[in-house]
N, C-alpha and C positions, 0 to 999 in steps of 0.2 A: 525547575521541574516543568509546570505546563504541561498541555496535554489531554489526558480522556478529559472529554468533552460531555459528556449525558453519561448518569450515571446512573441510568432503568437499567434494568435487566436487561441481559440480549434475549431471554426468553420472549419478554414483554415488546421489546421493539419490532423484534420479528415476526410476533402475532401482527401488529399493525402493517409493516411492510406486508403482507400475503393478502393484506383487507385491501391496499392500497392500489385502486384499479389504472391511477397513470402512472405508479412505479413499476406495475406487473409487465404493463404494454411497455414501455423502456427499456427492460429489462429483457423482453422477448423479442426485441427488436436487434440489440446488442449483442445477445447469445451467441447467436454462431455467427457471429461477423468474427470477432477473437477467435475462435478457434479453427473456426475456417481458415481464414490467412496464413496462421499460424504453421499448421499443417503442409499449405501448399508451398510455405516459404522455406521451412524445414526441407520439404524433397526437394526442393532446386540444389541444395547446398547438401552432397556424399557426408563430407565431412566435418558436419554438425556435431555430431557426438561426440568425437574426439576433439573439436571445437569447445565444447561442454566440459568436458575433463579440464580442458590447458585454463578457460576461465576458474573453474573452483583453485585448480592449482594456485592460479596467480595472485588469489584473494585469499586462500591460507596464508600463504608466502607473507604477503604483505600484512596480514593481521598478526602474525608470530613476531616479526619485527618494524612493529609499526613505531616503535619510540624514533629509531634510525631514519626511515623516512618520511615522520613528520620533520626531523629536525633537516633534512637535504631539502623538504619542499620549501620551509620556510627562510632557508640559504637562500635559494634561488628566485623566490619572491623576493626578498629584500636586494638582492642583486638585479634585478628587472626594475625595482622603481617602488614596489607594490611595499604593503604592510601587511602581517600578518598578525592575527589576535585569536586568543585563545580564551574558549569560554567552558566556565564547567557545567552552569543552567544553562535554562533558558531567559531566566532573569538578567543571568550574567551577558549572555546574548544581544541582547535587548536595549542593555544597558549603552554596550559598545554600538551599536548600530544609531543608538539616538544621539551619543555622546558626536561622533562623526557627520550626522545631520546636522547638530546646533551649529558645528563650529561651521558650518558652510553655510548657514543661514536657510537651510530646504525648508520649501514649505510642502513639494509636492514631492512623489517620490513613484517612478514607473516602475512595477513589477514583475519579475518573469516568475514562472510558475518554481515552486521551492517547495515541496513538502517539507524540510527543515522548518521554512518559515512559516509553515503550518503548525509545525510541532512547538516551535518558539510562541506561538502569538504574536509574530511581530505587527501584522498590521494595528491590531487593539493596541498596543504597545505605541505606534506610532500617532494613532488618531487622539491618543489620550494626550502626547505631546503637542496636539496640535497641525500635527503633519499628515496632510493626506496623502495615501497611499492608492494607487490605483493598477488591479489587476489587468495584464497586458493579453495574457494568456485568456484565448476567447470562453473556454470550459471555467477557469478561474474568473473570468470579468461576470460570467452569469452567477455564479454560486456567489461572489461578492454584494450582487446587486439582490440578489434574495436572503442575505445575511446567511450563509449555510457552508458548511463544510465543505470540503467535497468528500463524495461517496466514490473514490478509484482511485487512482495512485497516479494514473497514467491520462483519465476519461474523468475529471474530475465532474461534469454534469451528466454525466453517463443516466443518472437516477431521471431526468427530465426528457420530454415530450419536444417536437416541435410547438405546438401549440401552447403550452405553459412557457415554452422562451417567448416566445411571438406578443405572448401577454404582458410577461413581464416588459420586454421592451415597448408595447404599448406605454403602458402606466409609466416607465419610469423617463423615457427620455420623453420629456415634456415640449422638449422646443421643436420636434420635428412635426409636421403633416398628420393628424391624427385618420386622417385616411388611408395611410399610407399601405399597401398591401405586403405583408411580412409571413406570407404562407408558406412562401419556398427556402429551404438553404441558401439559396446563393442571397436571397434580399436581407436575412439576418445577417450574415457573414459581412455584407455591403455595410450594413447601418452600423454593425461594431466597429468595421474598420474604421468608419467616419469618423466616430466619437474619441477610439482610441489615438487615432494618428494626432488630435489636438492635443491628447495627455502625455506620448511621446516630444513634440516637440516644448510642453512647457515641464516637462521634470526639472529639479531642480539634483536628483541621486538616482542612481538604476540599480534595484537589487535584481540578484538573481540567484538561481542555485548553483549545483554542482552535478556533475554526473560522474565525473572522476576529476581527482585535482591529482597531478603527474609529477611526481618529487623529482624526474628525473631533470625537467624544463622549467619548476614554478607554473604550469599552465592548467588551467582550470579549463573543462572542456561542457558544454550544454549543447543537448539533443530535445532538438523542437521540430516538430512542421508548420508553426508558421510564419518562424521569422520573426516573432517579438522578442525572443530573446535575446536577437543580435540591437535591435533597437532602443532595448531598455540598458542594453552596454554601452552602445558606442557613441548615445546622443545626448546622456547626461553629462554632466562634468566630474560625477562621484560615481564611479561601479565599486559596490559591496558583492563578494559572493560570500552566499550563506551554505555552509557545507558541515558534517558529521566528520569524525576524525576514521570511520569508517568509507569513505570514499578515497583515499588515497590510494594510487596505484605506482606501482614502481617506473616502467618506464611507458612512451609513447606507443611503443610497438606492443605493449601489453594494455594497453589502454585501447588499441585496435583490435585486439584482439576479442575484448570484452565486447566492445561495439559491434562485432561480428554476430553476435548472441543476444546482444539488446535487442533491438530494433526489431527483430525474428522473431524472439519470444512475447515482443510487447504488442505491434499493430500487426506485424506480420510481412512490415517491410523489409528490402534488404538491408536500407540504411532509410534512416530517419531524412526527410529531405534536407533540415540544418544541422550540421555537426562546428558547432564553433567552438574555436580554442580558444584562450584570452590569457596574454603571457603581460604583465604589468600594465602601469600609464601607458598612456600616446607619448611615442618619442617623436626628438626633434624630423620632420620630415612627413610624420603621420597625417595622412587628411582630415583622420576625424579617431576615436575614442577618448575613453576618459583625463583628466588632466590629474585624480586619486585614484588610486587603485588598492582597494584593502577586501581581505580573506577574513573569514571570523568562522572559526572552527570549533565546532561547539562536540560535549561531551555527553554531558545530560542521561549521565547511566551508561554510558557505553564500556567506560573501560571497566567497569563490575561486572559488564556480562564479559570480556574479554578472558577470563583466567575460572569462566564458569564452564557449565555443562552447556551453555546457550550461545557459546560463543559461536558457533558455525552457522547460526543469523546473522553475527555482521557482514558473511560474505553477499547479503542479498545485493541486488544492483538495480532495484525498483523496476521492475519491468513491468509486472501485473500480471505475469501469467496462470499463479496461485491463483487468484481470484475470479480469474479470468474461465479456469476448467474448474472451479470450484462448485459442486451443486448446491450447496448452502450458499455459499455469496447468489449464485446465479438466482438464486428463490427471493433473496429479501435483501439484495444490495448493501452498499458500505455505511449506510447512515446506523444501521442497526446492530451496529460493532460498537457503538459511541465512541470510538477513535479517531485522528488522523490516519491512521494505518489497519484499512480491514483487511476480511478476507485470512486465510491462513498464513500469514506471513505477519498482520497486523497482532493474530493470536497470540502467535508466542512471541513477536517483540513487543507490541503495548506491557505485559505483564515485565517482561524484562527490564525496562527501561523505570517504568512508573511503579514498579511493585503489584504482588500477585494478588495484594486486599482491594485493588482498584478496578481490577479485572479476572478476579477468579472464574466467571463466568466465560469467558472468552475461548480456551481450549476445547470448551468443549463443544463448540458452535463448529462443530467438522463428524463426517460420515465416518474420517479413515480409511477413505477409499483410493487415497494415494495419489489421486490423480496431480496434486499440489506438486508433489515430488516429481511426476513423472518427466514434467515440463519445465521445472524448476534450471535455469541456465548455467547457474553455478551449485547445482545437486545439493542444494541443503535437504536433508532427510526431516522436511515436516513433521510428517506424522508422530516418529519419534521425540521431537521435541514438543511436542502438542501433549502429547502422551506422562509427561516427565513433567509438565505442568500441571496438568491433571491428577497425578501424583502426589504432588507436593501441597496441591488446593486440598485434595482427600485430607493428607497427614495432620493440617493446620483449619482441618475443620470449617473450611472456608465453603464447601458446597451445599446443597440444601437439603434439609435432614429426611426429606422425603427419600433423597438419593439414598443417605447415608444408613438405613432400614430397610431399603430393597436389598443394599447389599450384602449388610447382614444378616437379612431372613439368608441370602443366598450361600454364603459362606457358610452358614451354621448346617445346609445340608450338603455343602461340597468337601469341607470336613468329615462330615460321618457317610462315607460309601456304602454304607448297610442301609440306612436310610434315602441317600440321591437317588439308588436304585430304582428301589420302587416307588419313592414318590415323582419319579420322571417317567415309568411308565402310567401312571394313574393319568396323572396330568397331561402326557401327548394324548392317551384313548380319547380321554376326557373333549382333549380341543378338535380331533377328529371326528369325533361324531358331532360337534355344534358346527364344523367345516365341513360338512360331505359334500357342499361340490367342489371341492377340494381349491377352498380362498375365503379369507375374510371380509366382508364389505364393512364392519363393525366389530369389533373386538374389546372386552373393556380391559382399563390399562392402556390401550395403547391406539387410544383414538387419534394421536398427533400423525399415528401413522396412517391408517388406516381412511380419513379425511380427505389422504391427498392418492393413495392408491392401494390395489387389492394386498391382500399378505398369505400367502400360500397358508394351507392346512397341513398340516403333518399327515405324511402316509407310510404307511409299514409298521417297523419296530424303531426303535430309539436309537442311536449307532452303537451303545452299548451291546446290546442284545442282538444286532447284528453282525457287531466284530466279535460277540463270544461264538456265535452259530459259527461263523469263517472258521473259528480256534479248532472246532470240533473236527474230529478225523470222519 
């Protein structure tokens, strides 16, 4: 299992994320950088959209008969050199990843960024063996060194400040010039690389992720801009990749395909600047990679949502675009999802994966406002499955009985239209004459909303009493 991570309320978290005045500047910092790019990258490319269609296509496809090409990818890994391993947890996961350290004696282990190995635990899993684990990925190296999740999928310290990295690496690298001046990006960027280039050349194993593993070559492919991921490959003597039985895609050229739509949807580039393949060990003749090469494909609830109503989640391809136009994430960032995976895409798979009594709360942390879908590269229809969640939390009682009494006062007069009638014009008069300049600055009930901005007054008739006036000849 593994997995959610804090288990406050996302009501409660998200009161604090809005109190929180250097996640707020973070966060408004970051705003329209995603979707600015986004946009501009989108009109360069006519043929985005139907771009967009051939992606979902190619991840239906390969989810409907994924039994088939898990067993061709793990053909052709085993014919390249490599191993392949199959894990149902994350325990099981875990398991296999430390059982392949001992036997190589690692003590250290370089890591490239893996939301799998988010979902697994692997690092606490590794540190408890003994073996340090060191994040290679610069957004990853910060959140490791302040023990903390990350809040994005794609921008794992998106939640932070210059100045809060700038501290932390004050305080924590102790052997450097405590004078040192670390005001600017480029001098932070300097001093990670420093530190990290020593933990690249002493690994003893290089994990990584996946972005798609290609049944059709055995080749595992990772998209980074900044080049650790080729490092944490090709300098150890052991590469592990950590992947979901959800990343497989059928051939190369549909893997390019997919690629065409990442990188667009996620930073806003045309292509990520590293696109690395990785097709088994170093053969006879090779300069440099690994001497092991092993896959470890983890399950962890997926194939339960495979034959469910949530199955059209596994087509996601991590991009972050969901979260990224999201007005909820954008207000109170990924920490306040208690997930590896916020944001409207973390909604309805956290619940999927881990079960809906761990995160009933989660679905409904969205406006509905579609924009999740809008952007979405492989068209999974959020909303609706957000929606189906929420549903299912009502039916199992799992929401909060404050809800579960609005709705029934509400129902008891949406049943009797003799009643709705007139108690909906009482009640519009009613809030029109306490709104006559026609907006709320205070409203009671509905002060969550009204805190953050104005709420129109009703003016006229009700649309009932409006579309019967229409009816009249």
């Amino acid at each position: 299992m593994s997995a959610p991570q804090s288990h406050l309320h996302f009501a409660e978290k998200a009161h604090r994320a809005l109190a929180d005045a250097h996640l707020q500047k973070a966060l408004h910092i970051s705003r329209d950088g995603f979707i600015g790019k986004r946009a501009k990258a989108v009109a360069r490319l006519p043929e985005f959209e139907a771009l967009r269609d051939a992606a979902r296509d190619i991840k239906a496809h390969t989810l409907a008969h994924l039994d088939l090409y898990l067993e061709a990818y793990e053909a052709k890994v085993a014919a390249s050199g490599g191993t392949v391993h199959y894990a149902c947890t994350a325990e099981d996961a875990n398991a296999i990843v430390l059982d392949i350290c001992r036997r190589r004696g690692a003590r250290s282990v370089a890591k490239g960024k893996s939301m799998i190995g988010e979902e697994m635990g692997v690092n606490a899993a590794l540190e408890a063996a003994g073996i340090t684990p060191v994040e290679t990925d610069l957004g990853e190296y910060i959140i490791q060194l302040r023990r903390e999740m990350p809040s994005h999928i794609i921008a794992p310290a998106v939640h932070l400040t210059r100045d809060q990295i700038a501290a932390d690496f004050h305080r924590l690298h102790t052997g450097l010039p405590p004078e040192r001046d670390l005001s600017e990006p480029v001098s932070l960027l300097t001093e990670a690389r420093k530190i990290l280039r020593e933990k690249f050349l002493a690994a003893d194993v290089g994990i990584t992720g996946a972005n798609f593993l290609v049944a059709e070559t055995g080749t595992s492919i990772i998209v980074t801009n900044e080049g650790n991921g080729d490092l944490s490959q090709s300098l150890p003597k052991v590469h592990i990749v950590l992947a979901s039985i959800e990343k497989l895609v059928p051939t190369l050229e549909d893997a390019g395909t997919l690629l065409r739509v990442l990188a667009r949807s996620a930073t806003g580039q045309d292509m990520s600047v590293y696109t690395t393949l990785s097709t088994g060990p170093r053969r006879p003749g090779d300069p440099d990679g690994p001497e092991d090469y092993h896959v470890v494909i983890l399950d962890n609830g997926r194939t339960k949502m495979l034959g469910s109503d949530f199955a059209e989640m596994l087509r996601c391809i991590r991009c972050g675009a969901c979260m990224n136009h999201c007005p909820v994430y954008q207000s109170v960032g990924g920490h306040a999802y208690g997930s590896v995976y916020p944001g409207p895409m973390g909604s309805v798979l956290t619940p999927g994966l881990f079960g809906l009594a761990h995160s009933a709360d989660l679905p409904n942390a969205s406006t509905f406002c579609g924009a999740c879908e809008s952007v979405c590269p492989v068209r999974i229809p959020l909303p609706k499955l957000l929606r189906q969640w929420r549903e299912r939390a009502f039916a199992h009682y799992l929401g909060p009985q404050s809800q579960r009494l609005g709705l029934a006062v509400w129902g008891f007069f949406a049943r009797r239209p003799q009643i709705y009638g007139p108690a909906a014009r009482i009640a519009m008069r009613g809030l029109a004459l306490l709104g006559r300049s026609g907006k709320f600055r205070s409203l009671p009930f509905a002060s969550g909303w009204t805190a953050q901005r104005d709420f129109p007054a009703p003016q006229g008739g009700t649309f009932q009493a409006q579309f019967a006036a229409r009816k009249k000849p």
